[in-house]
Structures are given as structure tokens and as C-alpha cells.
N, C-alpha and C positions, 0 to 999 in steps of 0.2 A: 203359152207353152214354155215351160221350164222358167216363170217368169218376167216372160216377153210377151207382150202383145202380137197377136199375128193374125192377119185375114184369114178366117176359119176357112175361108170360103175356095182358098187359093192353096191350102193345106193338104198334101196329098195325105189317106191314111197311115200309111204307111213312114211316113218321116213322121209322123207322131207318137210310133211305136217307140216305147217305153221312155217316152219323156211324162213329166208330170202335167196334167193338163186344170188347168182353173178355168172356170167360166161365173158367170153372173149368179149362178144357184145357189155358188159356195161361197159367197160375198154373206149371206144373212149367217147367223150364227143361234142356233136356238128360237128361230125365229124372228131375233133381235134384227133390226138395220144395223149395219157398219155406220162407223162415221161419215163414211161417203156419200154413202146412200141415204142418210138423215141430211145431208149437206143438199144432194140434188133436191130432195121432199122440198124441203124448206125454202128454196131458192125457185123454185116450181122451174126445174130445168131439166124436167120429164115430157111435158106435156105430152105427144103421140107417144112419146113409149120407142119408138120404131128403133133407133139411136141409143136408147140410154144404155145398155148392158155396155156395149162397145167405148163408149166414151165412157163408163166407170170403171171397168178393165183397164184400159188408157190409163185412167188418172191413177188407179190403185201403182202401175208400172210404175209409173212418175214417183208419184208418193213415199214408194218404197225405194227408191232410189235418190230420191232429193224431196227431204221432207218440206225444205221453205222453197217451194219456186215461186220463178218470180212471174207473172203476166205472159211475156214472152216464150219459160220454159213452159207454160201450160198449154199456149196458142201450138209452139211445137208438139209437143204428147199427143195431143187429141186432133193435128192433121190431117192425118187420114180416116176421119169417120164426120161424116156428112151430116149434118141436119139440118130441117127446114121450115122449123116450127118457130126455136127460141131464139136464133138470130147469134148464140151465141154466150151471148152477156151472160146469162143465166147459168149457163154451165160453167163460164170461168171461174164467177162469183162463186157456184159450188166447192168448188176444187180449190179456192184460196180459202173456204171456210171451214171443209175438211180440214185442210195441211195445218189448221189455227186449232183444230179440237184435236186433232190427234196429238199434236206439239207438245198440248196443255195435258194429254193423258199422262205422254212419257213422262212430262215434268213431276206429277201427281201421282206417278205408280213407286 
């Protein structure tokens, strides 16, 4: 919401009245995957699915506010969203593999 991650779930309708809202649907582009989204594929840090919108949201947050984090600023970002399939690893490895392509776009644009 307006850029921020937030527990949808915990979100009254009404305080979201006319902020800007992003979710997981508006991450593909043309049906393309984001770099993020090709980071978690790749790293197989999807497995159930149940988790991942929430922790690529998270990381897109991160991302866009600190393109090189470091291990610990990612263990922070992605805090608060649970899972219990990949143990972890997986998803961090994503999000440092992201922050590595996207780096190399801006380099490259």
C-alpha cells in the first residue's frame, strides 16, 4: 500500500481508500516474470505457493528501497511472512539474485 508492505489481512477497507494498492498480479508485465519472480522460479523458492506473493511483495519493498541488501536486511524484509516448505534458504538466495539482475539492468539500460 502506497509502497509498503502490509498485512492485507489486518487492513481495514477503508484506510486503503485512495492509496495506491500493488499486489502479486501487478508484478508480471505482459505476461513476462519480473526479475524477482524469475529469481524465486530459478531458486525453486516457490514450492507450495501459499507464501510466495507475500514474500515477493516484501522483497520487491526491499528492493526498491535498497537495491544491494545485505543477508540480514533480507532476513529483516521478509519477517513477517511465514513458510514452511523451503526452510528459507531458498527465498534468500532469490532476493540476493534478484537485487544481482536488477543492479546489472540499471547498469545496462
Amino acid at each position: 500500500m502506497d509502497g509498503k508492505p502490509v498485512t492485507s489481512c489486518l487492513v481495514l477497507a477503508v484506510e486503503a481508500d485512495g492509496t495506491s494498492i500493488t499486489t502479486i498480479e501487478g508484478e508480471s508485465v505482459d505476461g513476462k516474470l519480473s526479475p524477482l519472480q524469475e529469481a524465486f522460479k530459478n531458486n525453486h523458492a516457490t514450492q507450495c505457493g501459499f507464501c510466495t506473493p507475500g514474500m515477493i511483495m516484501s522483497a520487491k519493498a526491499l528492493l526498491q528501497r535498497n537495491p544491494n541488501p545485505t543477508e540480514e536486511e533480507i532476513k529483516d524484509a521478509i519477517e513477517g511472512n511465514f513458510c514452511r516448505c523451503t526452510g528459507y534458504r531458498q527465498i534468500i538466495d532469490a532476493i540476493e539474485e534478484a537485487a544481482k539482475i536488477i543492479q546489472s539492468e540499471v547498469r545496462n539500460a
